[in-house]
N, C-alpha and C positions, 0 to 999 in steps of 0.2 A: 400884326395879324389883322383880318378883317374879315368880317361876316359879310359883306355884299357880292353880290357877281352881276352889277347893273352897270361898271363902266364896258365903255366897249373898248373891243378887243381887236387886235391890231387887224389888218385887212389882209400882211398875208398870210392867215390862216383859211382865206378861202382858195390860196392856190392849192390847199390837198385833195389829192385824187380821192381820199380815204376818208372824211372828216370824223369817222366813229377811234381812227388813230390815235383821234385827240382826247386823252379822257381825264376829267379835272376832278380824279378820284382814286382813294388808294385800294389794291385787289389782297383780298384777302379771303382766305378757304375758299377760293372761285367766285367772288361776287367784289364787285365794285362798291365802295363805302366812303359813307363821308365820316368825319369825326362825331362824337360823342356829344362833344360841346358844341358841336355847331361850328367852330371856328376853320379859319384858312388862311393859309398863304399867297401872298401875289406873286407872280412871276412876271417879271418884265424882259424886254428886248434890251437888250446892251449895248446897241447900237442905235437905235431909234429912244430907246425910253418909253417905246409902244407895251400898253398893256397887254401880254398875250392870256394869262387866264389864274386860276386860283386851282391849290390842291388843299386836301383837309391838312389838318393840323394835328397831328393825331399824338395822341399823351400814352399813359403807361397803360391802360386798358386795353385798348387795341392792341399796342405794341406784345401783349400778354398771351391776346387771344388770336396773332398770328405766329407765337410759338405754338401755341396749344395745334392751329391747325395744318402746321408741317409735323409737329409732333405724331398726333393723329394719321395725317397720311404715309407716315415713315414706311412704320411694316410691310405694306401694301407696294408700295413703290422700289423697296430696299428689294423685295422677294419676286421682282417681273425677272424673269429672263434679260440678260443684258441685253439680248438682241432687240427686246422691245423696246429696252431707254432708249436704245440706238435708234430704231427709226422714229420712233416720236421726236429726239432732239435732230435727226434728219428734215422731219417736217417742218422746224422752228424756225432753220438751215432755210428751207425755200420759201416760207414764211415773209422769214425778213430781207430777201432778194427780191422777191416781186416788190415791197415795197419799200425799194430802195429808199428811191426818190422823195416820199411823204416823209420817210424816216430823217434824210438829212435837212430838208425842208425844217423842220420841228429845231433838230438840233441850232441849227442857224439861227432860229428864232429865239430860241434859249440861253443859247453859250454863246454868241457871234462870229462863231468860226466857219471865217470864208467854206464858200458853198462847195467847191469841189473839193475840199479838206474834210467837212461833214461826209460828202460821199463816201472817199476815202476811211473814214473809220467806220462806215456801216460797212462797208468790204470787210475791212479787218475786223468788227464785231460778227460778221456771218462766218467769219474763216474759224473762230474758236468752235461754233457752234457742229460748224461740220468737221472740225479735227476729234472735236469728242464724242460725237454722235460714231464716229469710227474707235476711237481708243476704249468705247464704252464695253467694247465686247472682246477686250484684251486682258484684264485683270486675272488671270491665271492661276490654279494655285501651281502650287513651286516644289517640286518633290525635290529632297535632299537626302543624298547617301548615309545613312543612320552611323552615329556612332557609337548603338547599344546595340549588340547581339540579336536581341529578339524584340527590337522593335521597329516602326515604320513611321519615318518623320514625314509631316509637309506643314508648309506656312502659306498662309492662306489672307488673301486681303477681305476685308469686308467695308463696310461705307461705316462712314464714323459718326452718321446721325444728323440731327438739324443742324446746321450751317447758319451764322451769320454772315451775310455779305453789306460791307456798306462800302460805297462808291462814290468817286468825286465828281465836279462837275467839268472838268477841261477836258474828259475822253467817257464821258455819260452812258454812250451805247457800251461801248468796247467792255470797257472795266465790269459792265456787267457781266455780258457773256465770259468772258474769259476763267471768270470766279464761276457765275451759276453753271453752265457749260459740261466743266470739269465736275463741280459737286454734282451734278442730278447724274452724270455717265458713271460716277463711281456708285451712286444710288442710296445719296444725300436728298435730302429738302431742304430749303431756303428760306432764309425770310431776309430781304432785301431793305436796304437805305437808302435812298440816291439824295445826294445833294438836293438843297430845298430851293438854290439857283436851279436846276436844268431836273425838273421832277420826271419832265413830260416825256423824254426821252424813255425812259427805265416805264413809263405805266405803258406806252405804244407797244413796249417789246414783250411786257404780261398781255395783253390785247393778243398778241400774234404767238403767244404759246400757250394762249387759251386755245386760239384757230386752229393751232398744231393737235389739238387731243390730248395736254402736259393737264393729268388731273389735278381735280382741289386741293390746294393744301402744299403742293409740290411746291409751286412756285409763289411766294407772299409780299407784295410790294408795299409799304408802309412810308407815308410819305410825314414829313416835320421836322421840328428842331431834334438836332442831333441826341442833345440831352436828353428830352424827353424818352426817344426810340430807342437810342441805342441802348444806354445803361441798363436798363432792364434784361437786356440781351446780354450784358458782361455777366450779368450776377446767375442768371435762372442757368442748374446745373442741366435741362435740357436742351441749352443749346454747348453740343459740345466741341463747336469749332468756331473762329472770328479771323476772316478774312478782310484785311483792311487797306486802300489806298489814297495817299493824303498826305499829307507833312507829317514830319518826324513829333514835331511837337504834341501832336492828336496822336499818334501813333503811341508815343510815350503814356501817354494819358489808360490809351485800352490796355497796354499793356499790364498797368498796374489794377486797372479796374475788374481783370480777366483773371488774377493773380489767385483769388482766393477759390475759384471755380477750376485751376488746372486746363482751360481750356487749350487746344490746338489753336493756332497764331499762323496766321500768314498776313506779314506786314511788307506792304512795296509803298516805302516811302519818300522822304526827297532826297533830290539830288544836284547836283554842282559839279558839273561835266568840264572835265580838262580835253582842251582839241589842241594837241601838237603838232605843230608843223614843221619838221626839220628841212633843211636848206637843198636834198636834193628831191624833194617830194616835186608831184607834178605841180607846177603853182598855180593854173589855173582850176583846176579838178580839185584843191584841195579849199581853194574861194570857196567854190560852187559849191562844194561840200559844208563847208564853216555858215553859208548863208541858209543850206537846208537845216543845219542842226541847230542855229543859233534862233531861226525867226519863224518856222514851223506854229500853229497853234500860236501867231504872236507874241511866241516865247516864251507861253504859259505851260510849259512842258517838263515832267520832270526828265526828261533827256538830253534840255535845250544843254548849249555849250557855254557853259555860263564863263569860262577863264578857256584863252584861248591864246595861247603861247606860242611865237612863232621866235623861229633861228635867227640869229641878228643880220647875218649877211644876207637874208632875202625879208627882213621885216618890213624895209619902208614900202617895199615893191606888193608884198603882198598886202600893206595896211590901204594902199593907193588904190588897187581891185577890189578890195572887201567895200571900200568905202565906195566908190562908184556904184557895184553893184546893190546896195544899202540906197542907197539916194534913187536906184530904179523901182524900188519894191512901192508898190499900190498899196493905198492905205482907205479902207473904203469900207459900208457895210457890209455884212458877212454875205448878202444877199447877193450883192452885184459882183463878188467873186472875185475880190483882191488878192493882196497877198499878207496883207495884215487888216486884221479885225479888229473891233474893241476891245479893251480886257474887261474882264469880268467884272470889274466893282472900282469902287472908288481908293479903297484903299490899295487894290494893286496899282491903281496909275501914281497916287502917292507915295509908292515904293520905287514907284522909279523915279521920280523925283528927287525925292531922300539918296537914292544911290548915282544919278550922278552927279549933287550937289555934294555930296561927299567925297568922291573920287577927285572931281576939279579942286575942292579947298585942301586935295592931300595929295595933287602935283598933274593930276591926270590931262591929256590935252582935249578936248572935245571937237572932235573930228567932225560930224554931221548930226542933225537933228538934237537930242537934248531936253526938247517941251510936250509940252500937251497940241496935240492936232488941234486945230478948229473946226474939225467935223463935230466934235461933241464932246463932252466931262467925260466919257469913258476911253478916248481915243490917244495913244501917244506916240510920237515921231519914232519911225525904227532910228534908233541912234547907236552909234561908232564913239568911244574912249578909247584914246591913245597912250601907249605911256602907262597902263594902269598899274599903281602900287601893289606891292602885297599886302598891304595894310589897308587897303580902301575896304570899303563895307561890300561892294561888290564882291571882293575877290575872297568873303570871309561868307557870306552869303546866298543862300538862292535868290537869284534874281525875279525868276518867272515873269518876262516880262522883253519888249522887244529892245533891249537893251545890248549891246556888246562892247567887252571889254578886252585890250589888247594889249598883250604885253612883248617884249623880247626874250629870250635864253640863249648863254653861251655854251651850254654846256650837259648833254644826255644826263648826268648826274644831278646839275643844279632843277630840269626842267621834272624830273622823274620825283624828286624831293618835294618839287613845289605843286606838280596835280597831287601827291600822297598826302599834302599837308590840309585835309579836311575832314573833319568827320563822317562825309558822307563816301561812299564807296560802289554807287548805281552803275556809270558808265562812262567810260573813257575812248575818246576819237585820237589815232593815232595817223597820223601821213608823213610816210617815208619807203624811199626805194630799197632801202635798205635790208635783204632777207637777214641777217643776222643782228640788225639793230631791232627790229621786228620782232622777232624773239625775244630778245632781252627785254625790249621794253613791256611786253605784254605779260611774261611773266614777272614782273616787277611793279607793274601798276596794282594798286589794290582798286580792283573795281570787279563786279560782280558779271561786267560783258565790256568787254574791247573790239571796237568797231577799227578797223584796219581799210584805210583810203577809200571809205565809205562813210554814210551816213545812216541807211538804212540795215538796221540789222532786228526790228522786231517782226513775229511772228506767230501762229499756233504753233509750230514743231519745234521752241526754242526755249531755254527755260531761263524767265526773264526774274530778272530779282540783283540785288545788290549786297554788298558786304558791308562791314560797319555799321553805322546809324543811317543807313538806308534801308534795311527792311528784315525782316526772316524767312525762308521760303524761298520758292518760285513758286511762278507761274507759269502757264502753257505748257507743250510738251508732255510728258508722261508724268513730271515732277508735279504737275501742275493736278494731276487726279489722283496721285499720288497723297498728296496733303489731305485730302479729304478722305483716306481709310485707314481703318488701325490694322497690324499686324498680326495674326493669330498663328501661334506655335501650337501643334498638333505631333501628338505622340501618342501610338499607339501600339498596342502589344500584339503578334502576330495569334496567338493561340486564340 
């Protein structure tokens, strides 16, 4: 922690069109606030090491008094007409498109993620904002054919109250909208967490839905250690829902901490992605495809392809293109718009070190790359495992990280067995020509989305979530505003 704001602060923060975008404070009941104690956190560049700026640090107090002021504004907010959440979260919608640009700008600065990748998720953060600013004015009640003589059934959705949101730092805009979005259309209030890496992200997009006309209280940004903010939020029975994305590990942790409060759960946690490649799949479309899903966000992704399986009679052929293609990828600041970025901290580059020092001492071949870049302590070689065991640490592990790992299969049954053999169940890459192996296999994968000879398959109109120890819920879609209202049965007597 530190109390000064006298170093100076990296320079490209004077490329923002917007500089009031930038704000080194947490928003709470409509007003920008520093902590209590005085104290704060630095935020640095992951790629430079450049100091970009300080947010408060804020402990259980605050954390208290921005339940109290979504609490406060519930009623008021719960009782608009949907059509006005709607075009208020309409206005957030063009809001955060005019300022695209500042917006990915920031993230680059914070997370390191190459600069047209940042864009890229502020697209995808505006698209939840405008899917639900339309689904806002859909929630319907449901009239049902009575199965008592003299009475008149309907069910009836209603908002399910303050909402916890807390968000990570490898998709900082997105993960917000996508959560706050949905709650404020179903005609929830929030009180937000973002990762104490990438704060600045999550305060720019309160900025821009203060612009929008999104009253006090609605929307609550609380910036600090996780401990301090969240747990407060597990226990207090006003907040009666906790939306969370992050590792399984932390996820476990709310789960239990949430226990004693009954609260609603929406957890999208991690995941350890199988990419099969059967033998008549197109082999060059399914590269191109294995190198979007594997080195995306530097492979900080919970969608990356962490085990990626291909059929033995086109494996070397296809290991010879993957690898090629892997030895083209640019590895550069997030600013100058490569194709891998820094990872986020020191202990992820250490994770990949630890994984493929493990994998080589338990048979694996190391195809390309391997080490730490000499751009700087947070940078590490997109690297290629060949040969990879099922016993390596990789292949038991998320990786999160520009690592790939490659193995063979003889056999639809051995490969089917071996992406099923994980705890985690988020999502599965399938390529093959096959319409009936297509079939089988996708009803056979335990995974909560099967991507088919593609790689892109998220969305607003999609309902994204996992099975197993990946997560509970979705997200996006109607499922996604769905989570954020309780159910009311209504019965009534005609007389």
């Amino acid at each position: 922690m530190s109390m000064t704001l006298e170093r100076p602060r990296s320079a490209a923060l004077e490329k923002l069109s917007d500089p009031k975008l930038f704000k080194e404070f947490s928003y709470i009941n409509g007003e920008w606030c520093a902590a209590d104690t005085g104290e704060s956190l630095a935020v640095t560049d992951p790629g430079s090491g450049d100091f970009i700026g300080t947010v408060p640090a804020l402990g259980t107090s605050e954390s208290n008094r921005a339940i109290e002021a979504a609490d406060a504004a519930f009623t008021e907010w719960s009782d608009r007409l949907p059509q006005d959440r709607a075009a208020l979260l309409r206005r957030w919608f063009e809001q955060i498109c005019i300022n695209r640009e500042d917006l990915a700008l920031l993230m680059t600065l914070e997370q390191g993620k190459p600069l047209s990748e940042a864009r890229g998720e502020i697209d995808y953060a505006a698209e939840f904002v405008e899917f639900y600013s339309e689904e806002a004015k859909r929630p319907n009640i449901e009239g049902i054919t009575s199965h008592l003589p003299d009475g008149e059934v309907e069910v009836w959705r209603e908002p399910l109250g303050v909402v916890a949101l807390v968000t990570p730092w490898n998709f900082p805009s997105a993960m917000i909208t996508r959560k706050a979005a949905a709650a404020l259309a179903a005609g929830c209030t929030c009180v937000i967490h973002p990762s104490k890496e990438t704060p600045f992200s999550a305060t720019a997009l309160a900025e821009l839905a203060e612009r929008a006309g999104i009253p006090a209280g609605v929307i609550n940004v609380v910036t600090g250690e996780p401990a301090a903010v969240v747990e407060p939020w597990t226990q207090d029975t006003r907040v009666r829902g906790l939306s969370f994305t992050g590792s399984t590990q932390v996820g476990r942790l709310l789960y239990t901490q949430c226990a004693p409060t009954i609260k609603r759960l929406v957890l999208e946690l991690g995941g350890h992605a199988p990419f099969i490649v059967y033998a008549d799949a197109d082999l060059d479309h399914a590269v191109n495809s294995a190198i979007a899903a594997k080195f995306a966000t530097s492979g900080q992704d919970c969608l990356a392809a962490n085990r990626i399986f291909i059929e033995r009679p086109i494996y070397e052929a296809f290991a010879e293109r993957f690898v090629a293609a892997t030895r083209r990828l640019t590895v550069d600041h997030g600013l100058e718009d490569p194709d891998i970025g820094p990872l986020m901290n020191a202990a992820a580059v250490a994770k990949q070190e630890d994984h493929v020092r493990d994998a080589l001492e338990k048979g694996a071949k190391l195809l390309c790359g391997g080490a730490r870049s000499d751009l700087g302590p947070l940078f590490f070689q997109p690297t290629v495992l060949g040969d990879t065991p099922a016993h390596a640490r990789i292949y038991q592990e998320e990786t999160f990280g520009p690592v790939a790992a490659l193995s063979a299969f003889d056999s639809e049954e051995d490969v089917i067995a071996r992406a099923n053999d994980s705890e985690y169940g988020l999502v599965a890459y399938l390529h093959t020509l096959n319409a009936r192996r297509i079939y089988r296999a996708t009803r056979q994968l335990d995974y909560g989305m099967v991507a088919v000879n593609r790689t892109k398959v998220t969305g607003a109109p999609i309902p994204f979530g996992g099975m197993k120890q990946s997560g509970i819920g979705r997200e996006g879609a109607r499922q996604g505003m769905e989570a954020f209202t309780e159910i009311k049965y209504v019965c009534r007597d005609y007389r």
